[in-house]
C-alpha positions as CSV (number, residue, x, y, z in Angstrom):
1,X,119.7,136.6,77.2
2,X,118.2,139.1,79.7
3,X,118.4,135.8,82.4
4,X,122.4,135.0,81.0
5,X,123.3,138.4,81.5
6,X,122.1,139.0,85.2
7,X,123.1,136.0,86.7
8,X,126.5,135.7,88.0
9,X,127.2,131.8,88.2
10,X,129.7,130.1,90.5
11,X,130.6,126.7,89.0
12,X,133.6,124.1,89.1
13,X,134.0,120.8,88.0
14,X,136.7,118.2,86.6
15,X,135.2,116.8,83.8
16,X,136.6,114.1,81.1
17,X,135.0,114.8,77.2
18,X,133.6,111.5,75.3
19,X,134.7,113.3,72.5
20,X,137.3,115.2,70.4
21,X,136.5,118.0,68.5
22,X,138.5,118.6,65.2
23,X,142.4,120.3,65.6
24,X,144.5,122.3,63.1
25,X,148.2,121.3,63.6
26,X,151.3,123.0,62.0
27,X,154.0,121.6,60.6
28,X,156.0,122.3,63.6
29,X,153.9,119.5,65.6
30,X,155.5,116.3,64.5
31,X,153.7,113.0,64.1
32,X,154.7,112.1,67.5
33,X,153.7,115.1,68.8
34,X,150.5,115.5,67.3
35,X,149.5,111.9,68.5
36,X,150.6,112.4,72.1
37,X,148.3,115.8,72.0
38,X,145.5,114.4,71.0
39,X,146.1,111.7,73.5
40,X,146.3,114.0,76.3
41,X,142.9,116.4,75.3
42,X,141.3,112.9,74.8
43,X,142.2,111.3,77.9
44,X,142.9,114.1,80.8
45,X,140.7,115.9,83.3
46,X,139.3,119.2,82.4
47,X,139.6,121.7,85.1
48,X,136.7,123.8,84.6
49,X,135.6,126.9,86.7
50,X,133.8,130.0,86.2
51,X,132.9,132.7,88.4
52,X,130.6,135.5,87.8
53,X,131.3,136.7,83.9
54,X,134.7,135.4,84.4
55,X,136.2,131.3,84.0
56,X,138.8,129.4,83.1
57,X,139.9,125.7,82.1
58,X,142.9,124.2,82.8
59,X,144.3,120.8,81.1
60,X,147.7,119.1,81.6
61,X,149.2,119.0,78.1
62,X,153.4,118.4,79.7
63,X,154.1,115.1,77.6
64,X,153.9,117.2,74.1
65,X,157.1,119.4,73.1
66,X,157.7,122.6,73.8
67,X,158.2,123.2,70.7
68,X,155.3,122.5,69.0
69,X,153.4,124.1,72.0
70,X,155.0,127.8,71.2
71,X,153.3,127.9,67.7
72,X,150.4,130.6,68.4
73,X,148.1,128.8,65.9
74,X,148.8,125.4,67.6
75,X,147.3,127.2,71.0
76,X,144.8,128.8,69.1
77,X,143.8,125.0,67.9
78,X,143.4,124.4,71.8
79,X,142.2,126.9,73.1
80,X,139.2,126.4,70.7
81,X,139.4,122.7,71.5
82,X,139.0,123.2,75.6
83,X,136.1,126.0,75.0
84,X,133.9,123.8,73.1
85,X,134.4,121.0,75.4
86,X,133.7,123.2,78.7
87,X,130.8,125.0,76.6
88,X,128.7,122.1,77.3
89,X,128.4,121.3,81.2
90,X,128.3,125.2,81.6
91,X,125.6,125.5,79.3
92,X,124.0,123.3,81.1
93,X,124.1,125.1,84.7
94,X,122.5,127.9,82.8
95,X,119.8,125.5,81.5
96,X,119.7,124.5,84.8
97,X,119.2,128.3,86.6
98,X,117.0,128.6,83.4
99,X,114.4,126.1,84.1
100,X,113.9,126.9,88.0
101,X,113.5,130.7,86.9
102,X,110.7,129.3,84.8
103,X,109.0,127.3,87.2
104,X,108.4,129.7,89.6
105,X,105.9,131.6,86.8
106,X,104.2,127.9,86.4
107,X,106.7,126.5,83.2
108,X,107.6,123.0,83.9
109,X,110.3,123.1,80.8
110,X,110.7,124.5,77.6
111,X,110.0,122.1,74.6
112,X,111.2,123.4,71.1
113,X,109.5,121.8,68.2
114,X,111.9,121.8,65.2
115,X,111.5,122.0,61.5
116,X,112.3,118.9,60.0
117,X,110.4,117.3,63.0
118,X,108.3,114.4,60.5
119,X,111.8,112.8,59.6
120,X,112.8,112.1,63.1
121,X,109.6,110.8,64.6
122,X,109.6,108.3,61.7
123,X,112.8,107.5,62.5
124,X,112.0,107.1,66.1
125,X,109.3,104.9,65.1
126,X,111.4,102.6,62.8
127,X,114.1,102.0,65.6
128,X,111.4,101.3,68.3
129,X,110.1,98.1,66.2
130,X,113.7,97.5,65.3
131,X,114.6,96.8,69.0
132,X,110.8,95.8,70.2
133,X,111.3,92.9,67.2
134,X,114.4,92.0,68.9
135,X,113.4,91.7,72.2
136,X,110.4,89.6,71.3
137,X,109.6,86.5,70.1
138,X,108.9,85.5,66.3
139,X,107.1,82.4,65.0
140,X,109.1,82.7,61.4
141,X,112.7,83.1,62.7
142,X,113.7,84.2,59.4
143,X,111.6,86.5,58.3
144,X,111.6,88.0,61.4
145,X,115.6,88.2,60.9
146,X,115.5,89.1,57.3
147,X,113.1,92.2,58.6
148,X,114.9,93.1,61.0
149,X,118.5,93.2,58.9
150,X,116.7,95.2,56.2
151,X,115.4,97.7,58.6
152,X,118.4,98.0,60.3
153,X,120.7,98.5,56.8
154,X,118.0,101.0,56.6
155,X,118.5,103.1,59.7
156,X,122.2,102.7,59.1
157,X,122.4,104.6,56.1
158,X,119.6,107.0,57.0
159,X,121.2,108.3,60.9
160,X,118.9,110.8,62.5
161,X,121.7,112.9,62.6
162,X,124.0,112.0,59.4
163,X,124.9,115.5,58.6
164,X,124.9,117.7,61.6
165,X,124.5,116.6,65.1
166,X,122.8,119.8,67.4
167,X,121.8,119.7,70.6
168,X,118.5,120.4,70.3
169,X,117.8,118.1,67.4
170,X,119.4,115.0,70.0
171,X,117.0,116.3,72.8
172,X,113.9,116.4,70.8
173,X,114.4,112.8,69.3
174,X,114.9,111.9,72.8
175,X,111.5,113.7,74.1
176,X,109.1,111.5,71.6
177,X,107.8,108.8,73.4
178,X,104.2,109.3,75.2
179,X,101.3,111.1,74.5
180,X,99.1,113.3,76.8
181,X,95.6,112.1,76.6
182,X,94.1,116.0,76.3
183,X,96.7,117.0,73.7
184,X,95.0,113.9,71.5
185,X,91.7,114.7,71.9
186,X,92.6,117.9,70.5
187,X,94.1,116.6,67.1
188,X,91.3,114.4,66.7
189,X,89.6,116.4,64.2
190,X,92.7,116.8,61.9
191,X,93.4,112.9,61.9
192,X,91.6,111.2,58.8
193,X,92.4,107.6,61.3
194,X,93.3,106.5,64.3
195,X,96.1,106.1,66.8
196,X,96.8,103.2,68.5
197,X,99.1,101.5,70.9
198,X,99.5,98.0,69.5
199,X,102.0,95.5,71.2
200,X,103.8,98.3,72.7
201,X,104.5,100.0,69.4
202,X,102.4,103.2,68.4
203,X,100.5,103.0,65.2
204,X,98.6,104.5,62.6
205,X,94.9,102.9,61.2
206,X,92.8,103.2,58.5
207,X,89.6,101.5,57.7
208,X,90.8,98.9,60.4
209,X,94.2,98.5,58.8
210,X,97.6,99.3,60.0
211,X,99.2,101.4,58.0
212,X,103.0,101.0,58.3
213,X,104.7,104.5,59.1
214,X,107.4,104.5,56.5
215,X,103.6,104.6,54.0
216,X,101.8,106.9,56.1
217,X,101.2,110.5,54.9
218,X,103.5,113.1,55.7
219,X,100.7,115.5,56.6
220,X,100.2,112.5,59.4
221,X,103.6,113.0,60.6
222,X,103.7,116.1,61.0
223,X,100.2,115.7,63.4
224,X,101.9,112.7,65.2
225,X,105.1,114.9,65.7
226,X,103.6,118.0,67.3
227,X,101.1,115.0,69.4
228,X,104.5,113.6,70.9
229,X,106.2,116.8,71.4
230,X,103.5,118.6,73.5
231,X,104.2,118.7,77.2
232,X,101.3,120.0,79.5
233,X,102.2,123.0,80.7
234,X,105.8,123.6,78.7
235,X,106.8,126.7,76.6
236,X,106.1,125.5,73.5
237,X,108.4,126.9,70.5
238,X,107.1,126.0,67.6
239,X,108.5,126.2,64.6
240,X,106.4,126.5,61.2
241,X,103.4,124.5,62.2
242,X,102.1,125.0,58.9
243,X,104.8,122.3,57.3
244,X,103.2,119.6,55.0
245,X,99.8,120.5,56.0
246,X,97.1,121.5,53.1
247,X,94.8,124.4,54.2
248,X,91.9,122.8,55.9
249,X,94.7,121.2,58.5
250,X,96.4,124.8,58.5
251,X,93.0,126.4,59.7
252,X,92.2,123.3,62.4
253,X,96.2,123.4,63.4
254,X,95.5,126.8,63.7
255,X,92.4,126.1,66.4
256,X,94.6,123.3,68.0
257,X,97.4,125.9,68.8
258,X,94.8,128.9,70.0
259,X,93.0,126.2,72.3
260,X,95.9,124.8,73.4
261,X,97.2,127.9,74.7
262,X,94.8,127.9,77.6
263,X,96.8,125.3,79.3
264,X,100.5,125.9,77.1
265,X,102.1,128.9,76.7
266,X,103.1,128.6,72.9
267,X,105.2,130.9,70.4
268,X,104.9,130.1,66.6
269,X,107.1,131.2,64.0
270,X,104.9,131.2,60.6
271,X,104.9,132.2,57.1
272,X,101.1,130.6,56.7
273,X,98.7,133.0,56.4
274,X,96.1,131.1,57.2
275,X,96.9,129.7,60.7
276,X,97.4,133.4,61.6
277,X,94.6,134.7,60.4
278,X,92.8,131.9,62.2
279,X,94.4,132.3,65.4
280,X,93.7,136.3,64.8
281,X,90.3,135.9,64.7
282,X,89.5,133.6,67.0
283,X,91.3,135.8,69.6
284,X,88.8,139.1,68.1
285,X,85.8,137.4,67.6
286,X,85.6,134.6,70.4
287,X,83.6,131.8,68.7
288,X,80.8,129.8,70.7
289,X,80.7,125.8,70.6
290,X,77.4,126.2,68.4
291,X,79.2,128.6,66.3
292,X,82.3,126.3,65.9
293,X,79.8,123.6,65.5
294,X,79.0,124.9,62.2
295,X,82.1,125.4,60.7
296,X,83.7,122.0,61.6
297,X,80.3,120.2,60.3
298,X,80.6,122.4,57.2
299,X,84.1,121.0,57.1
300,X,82.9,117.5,57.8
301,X,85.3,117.4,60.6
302,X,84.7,114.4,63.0
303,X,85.5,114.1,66.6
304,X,85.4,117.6,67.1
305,X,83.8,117.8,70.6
306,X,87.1,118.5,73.0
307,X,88.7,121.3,70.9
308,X,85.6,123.4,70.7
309,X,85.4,123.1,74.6
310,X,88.9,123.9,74.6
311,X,88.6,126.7,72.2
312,X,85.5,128.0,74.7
313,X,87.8,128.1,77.8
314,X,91.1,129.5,75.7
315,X,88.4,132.5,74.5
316,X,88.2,133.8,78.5
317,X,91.5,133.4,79.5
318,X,94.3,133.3,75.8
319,X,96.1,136.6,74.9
320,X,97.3,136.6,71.8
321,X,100.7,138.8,70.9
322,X,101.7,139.0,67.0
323,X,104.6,140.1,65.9
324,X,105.2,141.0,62.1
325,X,108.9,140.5,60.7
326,X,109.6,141.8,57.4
327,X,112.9,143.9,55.7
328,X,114.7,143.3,58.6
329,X,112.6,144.7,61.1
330,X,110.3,143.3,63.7
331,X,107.1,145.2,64.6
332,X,104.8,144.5,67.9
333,X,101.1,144.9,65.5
334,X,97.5,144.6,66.9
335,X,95.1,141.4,66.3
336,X,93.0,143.9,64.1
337,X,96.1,144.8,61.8
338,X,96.4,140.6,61.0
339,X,92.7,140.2,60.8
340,X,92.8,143.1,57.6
341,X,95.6,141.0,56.2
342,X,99.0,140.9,56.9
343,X,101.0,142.8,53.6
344,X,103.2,140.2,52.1
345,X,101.1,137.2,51.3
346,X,98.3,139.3,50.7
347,X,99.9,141.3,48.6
348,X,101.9,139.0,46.5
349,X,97.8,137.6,45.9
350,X,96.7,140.5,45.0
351,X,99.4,141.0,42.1
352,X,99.0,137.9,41.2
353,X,95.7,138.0,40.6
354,X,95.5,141.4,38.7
355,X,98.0,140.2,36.3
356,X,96.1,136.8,35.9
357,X,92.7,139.1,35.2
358,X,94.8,140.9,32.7
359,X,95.6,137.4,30.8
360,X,92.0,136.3,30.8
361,X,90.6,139.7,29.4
362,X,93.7,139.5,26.2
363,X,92.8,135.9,25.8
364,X,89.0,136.6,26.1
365,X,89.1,139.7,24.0
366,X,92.2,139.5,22.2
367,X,93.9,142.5,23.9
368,X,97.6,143.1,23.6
């Protein structure tokens, strides 16, 4: 906001929408008129410039009557209509401003990792063997075509995007493709298989089998998800790591995110109070390899190696900031206030607990 708010942009363009947005029309618009509006929004050049705080766009609307065109909610209607559409390739300049701004303190973008995140990658993944089956060959034509229709009927009434459409759900589905090699060897230890790239189509293996991705875990999802949305040296926003994950992989997700800060910057929104509590400590207590040794073999974690080296080098050079909301308010608190236990969870455990004790002593001793 602080960026939007001191830069004073100087943008024009003529620009044609691919799409419509909804209209409200009165009952002074006619049929005719209506149709010839919505021809001319659909079909003429916007005229869109902006200077400073201050813009305009301009659209040639002369074929629809006068009449209709008087009626304040009718312009109201268009008005709304021609901000939307111009919202867009403005935003974008900002973006645009955005990103440079960022790059000169050593961002290379801004990645935001969504909740809901496990339903699009297995999306992604079901549309990239839909269209790698088509563009190869089969040597049972029809079971190959049966597949492919099924899978297809499938996607068709299972959209990405059936219900609402934003932005930044569009980018990220467009953003899961490759891998970085370091990021991998850093989710190792929370992947129970393996990860491979098998003609041309990423997949997921256990005890030497493939295990289709519509079948694999959701906990493995949500791994392969954040894998495919981690750019080296991105803002990472991060929303509720802790989804689908039991609390052994809350803990090591909680490692993963702490190490991976060394070469990320990363913001996490949570309600898990374990991957802040591990994060918390890590940043008080600064773990050595031999010390993380023993809790990952006490875990029985494999393949372990590259995220205690990255923990090592994220303990000299990672700053962690916390910041506690609750009622309504945010407050900036120290890594020592979270390592003594946030109030909230904490507390909710500690009720919970005391009322439980009170059951087992009436049940035990036959209390009222």
């Amino acid at each position: 906001m602080d960026f939007i708010l001191t830069q004073k942009l100087s943008y024009e363009k003529e620009y044609r929408p691919s799409t419509l947005p909804p209209m409200y029309f009165p009952k002074t618009c006619s049929d005719k008129d209506i149709e010839r509006l919505r021809f001319s929004l659909s079909n003429t050049i916007y005229k869109i410039s902006v200077n400073g705080d201050k813009g305009e766009v301009k659209v040639n609307v002369s074929d629809v009557s006068e009449t209709c065109l008087k009626d304040n909610e009718t312009l109201s209607s268009i008005s709304t209509v021609m901000l939307n559409i111009a919202e867009q390739p403005v935003n974008s300049q900002y973006c645009i401003g955005f990103n440079e701004s960022l790059s000169k303190n050593g961002i290379k973008g801004v990645i935001y990792i969504p909740y809901g995140r496990s339903f699009l990658v297995l999306q992604k993944f079901i549309l990239q063997e839909i269209l790698n089956s088509l563009t190869s060959a089969s040597p049972s034509p029809f079971s190959w075509l049966e597949d492919v229709i099924f899978r297809g009927f499938v996607m068709a009434i299972n959209p990405p995007f059936k219900i609402t459409r934003p932005n930044y759900l569009t980018e990220y589905f467009k953003g899961l493709t490759t891998y970085n090699e370091k990021v991998f060897n850093l989710i190792k230890p929370l992947l129970k298989g393996q990860i491979a790239n098998v003609g041309g189509n990423l997949v997921y293996i256990e005890e030497n089998k493939i295990i289709p991705w519509e079948y694999v875990s959701a906990s493995i999802l949500e791994i392969v998800s954040f894998l495919l949305s981690v750019k080296v040296g991105s803002l990472i926003l991060f929303e509720e790591p802790e989804t689908q994950l039991h609390e052994e992989l809350q803990l090591l997700m909680g490692m993963v995110l702490y190490a991976l800060s060394s070469i990320n910057r990363i913001v996490i929104s949570t309600h898990s109070q374990t991957i802040v509590s591990t994060i918390a400590h890590l940043s008080m207590l600064k773990p050595t390899k031999e010390e993380l040794k023993d809790l990952f073999e006490d875990l029985t974690v494999k393949d372990y190696e590259a995220l205690a080296e990255a923990v090592k080098k994220a303990n000299e050079k990672v700053k962690v900031k916390v910041y506690h909301f609750t009622e309504g308010e945010v407050k900036d608190v120290s890594i020592d206030y979270v390592v003594r236990g946030l109030p909230g969870t904490k507390d909710v455990l500690e009720k919970e607990f005391r009322w439980f004790s009170s059951l087992h002593s009436k049940r035990l001793f036959g209390q009222k």
